[in-house]
MDTraj code that builds the backbone (N, CA, C; nanometers):
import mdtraj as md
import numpy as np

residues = "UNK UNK UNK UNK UNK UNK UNK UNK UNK UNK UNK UNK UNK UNK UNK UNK UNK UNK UNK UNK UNK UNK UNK UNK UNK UNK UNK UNK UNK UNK UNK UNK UNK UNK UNK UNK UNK UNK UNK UNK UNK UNK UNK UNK UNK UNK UNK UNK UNK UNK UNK UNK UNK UNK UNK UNK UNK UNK UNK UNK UNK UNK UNK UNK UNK UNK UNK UNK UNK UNK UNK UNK UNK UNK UNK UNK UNK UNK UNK UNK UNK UNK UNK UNK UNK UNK UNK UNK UNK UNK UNK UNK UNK UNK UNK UNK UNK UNK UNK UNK UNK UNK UNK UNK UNK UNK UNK UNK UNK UNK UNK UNK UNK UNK UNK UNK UNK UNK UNK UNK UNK UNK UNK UNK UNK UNK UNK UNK UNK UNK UNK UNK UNK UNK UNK UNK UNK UNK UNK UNK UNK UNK UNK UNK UNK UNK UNK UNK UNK UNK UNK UNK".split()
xyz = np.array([
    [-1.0050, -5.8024, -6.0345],
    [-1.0879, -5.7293, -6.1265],
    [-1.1788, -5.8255, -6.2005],
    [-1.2984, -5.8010, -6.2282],
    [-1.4072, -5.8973, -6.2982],
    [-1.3948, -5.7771, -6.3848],
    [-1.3987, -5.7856, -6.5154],
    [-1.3645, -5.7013, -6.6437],
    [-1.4891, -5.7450, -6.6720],
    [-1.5918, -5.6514, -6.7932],
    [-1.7064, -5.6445, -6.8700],
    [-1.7157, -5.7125, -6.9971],
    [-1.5822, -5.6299, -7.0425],
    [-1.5375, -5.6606, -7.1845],
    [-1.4237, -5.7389, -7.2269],
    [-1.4425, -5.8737, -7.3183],
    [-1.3324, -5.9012, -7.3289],
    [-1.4159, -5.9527, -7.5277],
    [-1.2655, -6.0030, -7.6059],
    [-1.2891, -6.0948, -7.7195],
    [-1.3087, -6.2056, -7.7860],
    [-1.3777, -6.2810, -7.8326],
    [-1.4093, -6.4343, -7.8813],
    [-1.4168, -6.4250, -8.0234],
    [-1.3696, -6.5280, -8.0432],
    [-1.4398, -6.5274, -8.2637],
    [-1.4141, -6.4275, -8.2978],
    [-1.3215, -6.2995, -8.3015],
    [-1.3395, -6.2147, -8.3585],
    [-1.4224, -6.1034, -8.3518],
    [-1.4909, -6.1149, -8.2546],
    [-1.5985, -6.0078, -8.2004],
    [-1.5773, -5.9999, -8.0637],
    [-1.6104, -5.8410, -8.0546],
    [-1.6325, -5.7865, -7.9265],
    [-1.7361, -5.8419, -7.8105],
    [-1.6966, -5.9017, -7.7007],
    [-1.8199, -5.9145, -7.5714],
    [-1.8148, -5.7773, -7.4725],
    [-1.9534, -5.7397, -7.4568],
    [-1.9912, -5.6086, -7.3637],
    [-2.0742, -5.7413, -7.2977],
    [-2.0697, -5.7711, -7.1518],
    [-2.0900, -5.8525, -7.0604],
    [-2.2404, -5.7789, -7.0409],
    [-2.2336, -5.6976, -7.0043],
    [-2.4154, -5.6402, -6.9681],
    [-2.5059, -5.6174, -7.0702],
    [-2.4649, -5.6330, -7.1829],
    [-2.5645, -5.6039, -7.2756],
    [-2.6043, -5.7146, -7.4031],
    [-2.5214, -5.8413, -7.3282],
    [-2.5971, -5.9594, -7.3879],
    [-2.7280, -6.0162, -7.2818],
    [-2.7891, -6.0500, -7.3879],
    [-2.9345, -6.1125, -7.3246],
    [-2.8826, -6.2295, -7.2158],
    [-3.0155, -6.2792, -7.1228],
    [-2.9476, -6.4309, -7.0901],
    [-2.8949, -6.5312, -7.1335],
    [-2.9894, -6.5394, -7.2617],
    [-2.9904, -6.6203, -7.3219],
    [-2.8695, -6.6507, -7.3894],
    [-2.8413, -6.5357, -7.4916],
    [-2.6827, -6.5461, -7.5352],
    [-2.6041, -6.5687, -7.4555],
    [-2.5975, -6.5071, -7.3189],
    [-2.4723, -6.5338, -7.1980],
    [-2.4900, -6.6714, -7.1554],
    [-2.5853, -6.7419, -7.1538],
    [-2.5770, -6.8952, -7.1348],
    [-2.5919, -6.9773, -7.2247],
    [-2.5843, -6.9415, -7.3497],
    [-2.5215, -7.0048, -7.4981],
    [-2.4180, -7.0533, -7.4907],
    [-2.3200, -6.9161, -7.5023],
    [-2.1881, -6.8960, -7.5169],
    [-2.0753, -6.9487, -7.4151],
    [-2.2012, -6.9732, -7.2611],
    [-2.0978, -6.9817, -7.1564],
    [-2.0912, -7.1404, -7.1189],
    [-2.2210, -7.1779, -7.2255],
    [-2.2302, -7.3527, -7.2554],
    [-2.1200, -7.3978, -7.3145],
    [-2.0277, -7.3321, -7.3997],
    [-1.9346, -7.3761, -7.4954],
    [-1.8202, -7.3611, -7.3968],
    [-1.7910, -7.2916, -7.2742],
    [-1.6644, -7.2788, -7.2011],
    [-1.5956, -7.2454, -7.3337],
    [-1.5924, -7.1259, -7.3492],
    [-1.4822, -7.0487, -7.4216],
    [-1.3992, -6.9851, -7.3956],
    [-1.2515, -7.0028, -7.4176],
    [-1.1170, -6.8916, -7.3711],
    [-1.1266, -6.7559, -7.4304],
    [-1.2217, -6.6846, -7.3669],
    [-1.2040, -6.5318, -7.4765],
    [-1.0687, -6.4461, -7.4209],
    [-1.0324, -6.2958, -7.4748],
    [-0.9257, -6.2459, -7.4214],
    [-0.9606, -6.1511, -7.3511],
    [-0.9055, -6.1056, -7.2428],
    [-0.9494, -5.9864, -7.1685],
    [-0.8742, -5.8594, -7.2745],
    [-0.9722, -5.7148, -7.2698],
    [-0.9350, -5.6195, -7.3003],
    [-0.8361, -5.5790, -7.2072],
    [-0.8504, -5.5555, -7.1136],
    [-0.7390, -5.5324, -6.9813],
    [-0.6087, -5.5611, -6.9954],
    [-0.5828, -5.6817, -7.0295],
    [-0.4682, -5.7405, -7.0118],
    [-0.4196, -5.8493, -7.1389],
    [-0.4750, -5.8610, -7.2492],
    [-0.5035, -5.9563, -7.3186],
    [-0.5018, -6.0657, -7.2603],
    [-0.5045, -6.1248, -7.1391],
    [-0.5054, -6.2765, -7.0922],
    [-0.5987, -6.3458, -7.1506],
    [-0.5741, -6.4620, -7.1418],
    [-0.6863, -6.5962, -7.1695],
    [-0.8293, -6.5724, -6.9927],
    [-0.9473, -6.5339, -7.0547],
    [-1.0517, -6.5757, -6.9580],
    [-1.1378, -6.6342, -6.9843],
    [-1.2463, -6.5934, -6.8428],
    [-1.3577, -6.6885, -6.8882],
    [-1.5245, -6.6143, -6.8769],
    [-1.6865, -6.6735, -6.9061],
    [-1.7545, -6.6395, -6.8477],
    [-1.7663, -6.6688, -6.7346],
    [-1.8696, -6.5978, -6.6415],
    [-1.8630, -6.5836, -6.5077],
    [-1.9990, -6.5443, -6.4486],
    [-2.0886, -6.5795, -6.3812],
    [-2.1976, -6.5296, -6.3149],
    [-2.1988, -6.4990, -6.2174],
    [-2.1927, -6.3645, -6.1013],
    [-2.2236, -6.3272, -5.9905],
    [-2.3590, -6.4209, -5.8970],
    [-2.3667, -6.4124, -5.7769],
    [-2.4154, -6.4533, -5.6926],
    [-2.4997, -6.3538, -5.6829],
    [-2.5161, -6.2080, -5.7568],
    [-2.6515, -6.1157, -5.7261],
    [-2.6607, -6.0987, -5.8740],
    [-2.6199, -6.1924, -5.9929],
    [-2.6229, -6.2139, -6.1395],
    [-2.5472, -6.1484, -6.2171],
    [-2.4393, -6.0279, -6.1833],
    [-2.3852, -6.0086, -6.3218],
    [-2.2864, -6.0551, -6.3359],
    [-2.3034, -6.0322, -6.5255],
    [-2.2470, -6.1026, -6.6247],
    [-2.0966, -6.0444, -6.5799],
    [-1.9832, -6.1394, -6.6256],
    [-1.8321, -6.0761, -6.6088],
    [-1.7986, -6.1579, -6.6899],
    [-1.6625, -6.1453, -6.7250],
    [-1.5554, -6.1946, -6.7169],
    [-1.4485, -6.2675, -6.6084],
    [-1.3499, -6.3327, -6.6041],
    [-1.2806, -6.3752, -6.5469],
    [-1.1094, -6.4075, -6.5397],
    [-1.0534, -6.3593, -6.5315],
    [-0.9077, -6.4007, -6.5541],
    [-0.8748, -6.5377, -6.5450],
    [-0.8291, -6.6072, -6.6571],
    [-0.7465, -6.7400, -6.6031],
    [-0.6611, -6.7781, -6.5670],
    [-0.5701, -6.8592, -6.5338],
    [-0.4698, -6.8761, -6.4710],
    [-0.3565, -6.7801, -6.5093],
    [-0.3613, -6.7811, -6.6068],
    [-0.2042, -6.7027, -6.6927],
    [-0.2387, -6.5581, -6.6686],
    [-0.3074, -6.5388, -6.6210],
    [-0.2553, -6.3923, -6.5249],
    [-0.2306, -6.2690, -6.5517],
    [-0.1860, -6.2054, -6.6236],
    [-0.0973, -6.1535, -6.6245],
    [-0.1076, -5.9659, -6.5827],
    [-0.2494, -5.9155, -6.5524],
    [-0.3424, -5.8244, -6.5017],
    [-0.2856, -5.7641, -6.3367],
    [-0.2670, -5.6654, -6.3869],
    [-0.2552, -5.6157, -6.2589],
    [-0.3555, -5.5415, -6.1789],
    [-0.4901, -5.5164, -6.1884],
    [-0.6328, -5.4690, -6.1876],
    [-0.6569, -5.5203, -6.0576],
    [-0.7066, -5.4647, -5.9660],
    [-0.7461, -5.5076, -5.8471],
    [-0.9180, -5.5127, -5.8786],
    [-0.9360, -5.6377, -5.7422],
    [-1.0686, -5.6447, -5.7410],
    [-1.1572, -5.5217, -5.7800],
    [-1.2837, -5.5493, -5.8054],
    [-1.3884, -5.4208, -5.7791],
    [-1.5469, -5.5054, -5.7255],
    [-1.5581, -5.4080, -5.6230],
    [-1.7146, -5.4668, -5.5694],
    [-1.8077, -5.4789, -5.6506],
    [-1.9267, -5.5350, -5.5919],
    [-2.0434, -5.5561, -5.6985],
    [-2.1085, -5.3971, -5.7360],
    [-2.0895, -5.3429, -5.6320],
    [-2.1780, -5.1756, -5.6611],
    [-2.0758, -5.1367, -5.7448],
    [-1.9555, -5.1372, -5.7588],
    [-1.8360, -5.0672, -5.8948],
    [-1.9111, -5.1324, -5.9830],
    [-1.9261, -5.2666, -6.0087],
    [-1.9732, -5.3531, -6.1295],
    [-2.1137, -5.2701, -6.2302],
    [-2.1894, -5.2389, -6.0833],
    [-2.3466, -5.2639, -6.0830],
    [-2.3281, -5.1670, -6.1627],
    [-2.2850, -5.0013, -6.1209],
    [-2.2207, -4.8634, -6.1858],
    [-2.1955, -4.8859, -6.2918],
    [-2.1070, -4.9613, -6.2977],
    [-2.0213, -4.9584, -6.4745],
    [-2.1475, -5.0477, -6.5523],
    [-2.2061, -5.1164, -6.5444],
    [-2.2876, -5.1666, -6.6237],
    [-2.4211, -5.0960, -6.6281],
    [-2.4637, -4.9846, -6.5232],
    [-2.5778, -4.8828, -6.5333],
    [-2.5549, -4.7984, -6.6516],
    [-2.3969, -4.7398, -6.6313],
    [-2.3532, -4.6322, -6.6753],
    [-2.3386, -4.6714, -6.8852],
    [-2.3309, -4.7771, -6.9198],
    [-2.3153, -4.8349, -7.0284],
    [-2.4668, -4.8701, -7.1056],
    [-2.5667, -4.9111, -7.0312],
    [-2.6661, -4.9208, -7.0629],
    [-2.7121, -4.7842, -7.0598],
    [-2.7303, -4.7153, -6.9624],
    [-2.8015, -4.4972, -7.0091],
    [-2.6867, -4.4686, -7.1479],
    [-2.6059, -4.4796, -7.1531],
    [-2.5219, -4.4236, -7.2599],
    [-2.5313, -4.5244, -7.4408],
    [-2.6252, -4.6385, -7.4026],
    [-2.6674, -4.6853, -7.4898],
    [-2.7891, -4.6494, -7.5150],
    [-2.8770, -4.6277, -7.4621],
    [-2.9883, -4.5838, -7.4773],
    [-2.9665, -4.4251, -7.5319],
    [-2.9155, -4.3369, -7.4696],
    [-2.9154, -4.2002, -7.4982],
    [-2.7611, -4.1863, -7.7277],
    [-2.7630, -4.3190, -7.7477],
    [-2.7128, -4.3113, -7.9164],
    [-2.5653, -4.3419, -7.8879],
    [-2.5073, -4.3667, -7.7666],
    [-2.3422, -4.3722, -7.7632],
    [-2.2892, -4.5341, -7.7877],
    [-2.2031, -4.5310, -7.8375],
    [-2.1501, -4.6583, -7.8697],
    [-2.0190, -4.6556, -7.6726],
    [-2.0819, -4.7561, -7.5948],
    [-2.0208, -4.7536, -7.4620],
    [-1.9412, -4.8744, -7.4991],
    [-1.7892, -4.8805, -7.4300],
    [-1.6972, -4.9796, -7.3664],
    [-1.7157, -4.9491, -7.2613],
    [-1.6068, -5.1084, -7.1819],
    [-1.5750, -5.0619, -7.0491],
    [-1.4265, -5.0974, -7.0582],
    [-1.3799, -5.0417, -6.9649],
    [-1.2525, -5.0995, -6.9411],
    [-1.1533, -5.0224, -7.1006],
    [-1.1490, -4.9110, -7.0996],
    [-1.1002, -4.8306, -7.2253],
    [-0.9661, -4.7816, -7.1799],
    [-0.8482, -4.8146, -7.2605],
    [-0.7335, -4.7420, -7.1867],
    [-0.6410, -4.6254, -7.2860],
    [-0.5715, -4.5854, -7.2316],
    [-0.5065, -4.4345, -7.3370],
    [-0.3899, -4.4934, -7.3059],
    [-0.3054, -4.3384, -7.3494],
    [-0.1709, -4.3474, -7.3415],
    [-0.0677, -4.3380, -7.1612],
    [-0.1903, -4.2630, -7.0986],
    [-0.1786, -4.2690, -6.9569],
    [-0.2703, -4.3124, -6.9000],
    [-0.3947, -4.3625, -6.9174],
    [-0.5017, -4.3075, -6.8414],
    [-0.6110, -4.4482, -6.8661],
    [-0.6656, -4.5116, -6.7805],
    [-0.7471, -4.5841, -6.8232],
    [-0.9229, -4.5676, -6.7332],
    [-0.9847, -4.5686, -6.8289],
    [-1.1473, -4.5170, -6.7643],
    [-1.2579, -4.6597, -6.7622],
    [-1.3536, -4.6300, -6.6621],
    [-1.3932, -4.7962, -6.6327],
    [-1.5033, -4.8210, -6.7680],
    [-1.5387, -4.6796, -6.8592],
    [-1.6517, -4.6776, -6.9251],
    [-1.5785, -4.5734, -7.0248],
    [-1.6003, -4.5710, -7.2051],
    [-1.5937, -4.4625, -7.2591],
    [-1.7070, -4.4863, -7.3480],
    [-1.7409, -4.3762, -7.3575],
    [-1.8910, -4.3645, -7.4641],
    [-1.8587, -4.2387, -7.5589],
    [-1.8406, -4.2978, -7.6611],
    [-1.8690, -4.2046, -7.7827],
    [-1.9839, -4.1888, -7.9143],
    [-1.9725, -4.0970, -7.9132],
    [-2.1250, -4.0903, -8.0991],
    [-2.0609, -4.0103, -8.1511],
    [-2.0894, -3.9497, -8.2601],
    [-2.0694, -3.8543, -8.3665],
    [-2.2104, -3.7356, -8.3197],
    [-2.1701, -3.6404, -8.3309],
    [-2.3125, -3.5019, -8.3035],
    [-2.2837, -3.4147, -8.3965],
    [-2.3443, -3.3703, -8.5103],
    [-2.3530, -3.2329, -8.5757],
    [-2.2212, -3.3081, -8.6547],
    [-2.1378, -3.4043, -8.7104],
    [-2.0344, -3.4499, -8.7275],
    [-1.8802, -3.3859, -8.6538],
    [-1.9046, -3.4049, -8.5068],
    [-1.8221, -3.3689, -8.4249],
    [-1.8000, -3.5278, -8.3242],
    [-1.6931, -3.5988, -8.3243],
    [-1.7130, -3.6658, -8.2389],
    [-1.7053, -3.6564, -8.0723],
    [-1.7834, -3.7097, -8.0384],
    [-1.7678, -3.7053, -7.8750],
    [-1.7620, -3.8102, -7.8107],
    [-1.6883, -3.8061, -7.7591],
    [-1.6213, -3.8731, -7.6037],
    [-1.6714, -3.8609, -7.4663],
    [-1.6850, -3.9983, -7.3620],
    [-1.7038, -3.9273, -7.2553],
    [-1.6554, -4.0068, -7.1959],
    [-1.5753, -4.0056, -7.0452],
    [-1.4954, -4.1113, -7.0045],
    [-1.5791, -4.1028, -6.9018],
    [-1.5989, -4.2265, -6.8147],
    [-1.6694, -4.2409, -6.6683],
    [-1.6032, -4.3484, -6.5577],
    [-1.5900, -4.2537, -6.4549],
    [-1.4512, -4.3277, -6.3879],
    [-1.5564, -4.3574, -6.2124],
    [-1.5789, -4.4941, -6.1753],
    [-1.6755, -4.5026, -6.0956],
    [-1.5450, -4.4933, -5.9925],
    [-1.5725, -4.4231, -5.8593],
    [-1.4596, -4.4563, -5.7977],
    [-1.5327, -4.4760, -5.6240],
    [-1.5633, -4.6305, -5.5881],
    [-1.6196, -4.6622, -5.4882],
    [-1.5645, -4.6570, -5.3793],
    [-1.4376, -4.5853, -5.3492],
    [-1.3968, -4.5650, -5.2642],
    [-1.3121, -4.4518, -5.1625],
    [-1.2913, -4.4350, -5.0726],
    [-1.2199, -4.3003, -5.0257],
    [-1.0936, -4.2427, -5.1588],
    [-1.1357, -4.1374, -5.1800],
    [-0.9931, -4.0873, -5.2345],
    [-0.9524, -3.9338, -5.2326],
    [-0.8527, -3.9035, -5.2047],
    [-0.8438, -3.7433, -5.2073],
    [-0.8687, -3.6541, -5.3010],
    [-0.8818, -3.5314, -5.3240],
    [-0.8854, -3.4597, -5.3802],
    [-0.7716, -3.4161, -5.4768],
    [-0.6659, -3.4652, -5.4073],
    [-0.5447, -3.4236, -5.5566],
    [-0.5268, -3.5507, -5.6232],
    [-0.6067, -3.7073, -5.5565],
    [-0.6072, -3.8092, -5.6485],
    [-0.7053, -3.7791, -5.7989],
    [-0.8325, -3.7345, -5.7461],
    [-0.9170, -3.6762, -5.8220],
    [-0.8748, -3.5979, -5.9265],
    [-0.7999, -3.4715, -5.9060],
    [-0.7222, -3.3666, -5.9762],
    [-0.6482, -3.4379, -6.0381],
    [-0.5585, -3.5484, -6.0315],
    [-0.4967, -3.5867, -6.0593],
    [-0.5283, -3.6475, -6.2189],
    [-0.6569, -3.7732, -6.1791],
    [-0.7038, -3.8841, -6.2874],
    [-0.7600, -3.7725, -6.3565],
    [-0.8797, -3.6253, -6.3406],
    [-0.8812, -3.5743, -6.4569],
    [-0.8012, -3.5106, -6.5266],
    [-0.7057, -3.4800, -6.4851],
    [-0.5966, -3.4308, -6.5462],
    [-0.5224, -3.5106, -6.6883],
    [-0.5309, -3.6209, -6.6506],
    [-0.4934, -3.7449, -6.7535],
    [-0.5983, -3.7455, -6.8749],
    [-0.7017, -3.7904, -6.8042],
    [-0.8473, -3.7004, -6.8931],
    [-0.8363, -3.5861, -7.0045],
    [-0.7745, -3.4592, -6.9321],
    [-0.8133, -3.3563, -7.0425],
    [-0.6758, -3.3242, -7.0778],
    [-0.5804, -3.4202, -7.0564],
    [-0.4928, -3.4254, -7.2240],
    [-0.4883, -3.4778, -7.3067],
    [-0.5993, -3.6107, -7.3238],
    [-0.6318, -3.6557, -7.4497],
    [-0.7382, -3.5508, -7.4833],
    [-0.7089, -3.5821, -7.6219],
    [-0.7998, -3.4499, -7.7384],
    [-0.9378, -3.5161, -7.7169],
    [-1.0285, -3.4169, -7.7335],
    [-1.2485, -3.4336, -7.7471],
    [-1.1991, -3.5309, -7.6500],
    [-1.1689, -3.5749, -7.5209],
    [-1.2244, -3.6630, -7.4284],
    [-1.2769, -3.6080, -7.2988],
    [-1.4299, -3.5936, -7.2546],
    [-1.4426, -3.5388, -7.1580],
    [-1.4963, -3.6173, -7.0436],
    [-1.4467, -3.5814, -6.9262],
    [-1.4234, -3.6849, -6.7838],
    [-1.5417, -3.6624, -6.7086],
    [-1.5869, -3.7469, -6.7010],
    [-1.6915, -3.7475, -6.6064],
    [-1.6696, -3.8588, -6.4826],
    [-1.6902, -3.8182, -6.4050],
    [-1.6185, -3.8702, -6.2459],
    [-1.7396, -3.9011, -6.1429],
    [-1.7211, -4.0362, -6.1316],
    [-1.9054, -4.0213, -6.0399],
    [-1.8358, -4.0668, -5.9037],
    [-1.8534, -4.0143, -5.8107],
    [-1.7240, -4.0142, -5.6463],
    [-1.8219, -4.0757, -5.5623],
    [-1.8456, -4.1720, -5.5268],
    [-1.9323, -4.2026, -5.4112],
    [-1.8253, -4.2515, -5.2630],
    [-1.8588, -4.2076, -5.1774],
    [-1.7966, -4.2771, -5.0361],
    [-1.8638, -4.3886, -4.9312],
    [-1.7680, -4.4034, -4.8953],
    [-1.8810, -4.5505, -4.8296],
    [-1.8348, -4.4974, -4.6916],
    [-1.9196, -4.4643, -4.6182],
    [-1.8972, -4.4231, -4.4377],
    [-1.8729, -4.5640, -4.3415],
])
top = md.Topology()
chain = top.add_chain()
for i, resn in enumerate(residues, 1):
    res = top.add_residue(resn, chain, resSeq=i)
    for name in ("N", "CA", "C"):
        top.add_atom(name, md.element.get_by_symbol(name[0]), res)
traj = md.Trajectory(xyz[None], top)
């Protein structure tokens, strides 16, 4: 898993929505930030088609399987439209069962809203599907949005 989001200094890192510039500041200092995922010790990281990640370090302790660059590319599209359209986006957000690759929430009319976005790049059935929203709509105001692509 290359995770988006992880912590440094006390502040939150969203991997796609720092400039270059900051991402090669920060990644000048080789800093141990923590993964949200797993709290492990990681690192920055640059893709070979440029995006920003994270990295797990040795100590491990993540059980997250890889994700391709098009999962990546998704979760970092899907965070930037949901920033633009007033939502405060994570990635990598987890519940009491259920963990989503993106959650975006705002306040509307003083109602909060939720939206979970679960990129899923690969074959999966239909009662897997049934399944993950199901997890979805038993947390309270969280609504699932599921983007299914298949690869032939």
């Amino acid at each position: 898993m290359m995770p988006l989001r992880a912590f440094f200094a006390g502040r939150e890192l969203l991997a796609p929505l720092m400039s270059d510039e900051e991402w090669l500041n920060l990644k000048a200092q080789r800093p141990k930030v923590r993964l949200c995922c797993c709290d492990s010790t990681g690192y920055l990281r640059t893709s070979k088609l440029g995006t920003k990640h994270f990295v797990h370090g040795k100590d491990r302790i993540c059980n997250w399987a890889s994700e391709t660059w098009q999962h990546l590319l998704a979760k970092t599209e899907i965070v930037r439209v949901c920033q633009q359209f007033g939502y405060d986006a994570k990635t990598e957000v987890s519940g009491s069962d259920w963990r989503t690759d993106v959650l975006a929430t705002k306040t509307d009319r003083g109602k909060l809203i939720k939206l979970a976005f679960e990129v899923q790049w690969s074959p999966q059935t239909l009662e897997e599907t049934a399944a993950r929203q199901a997890k979805y709509q038993r947390h309270p105001l969280l609504l699932a949005v599921e983007q299914t692509s298949y690869i032939s």
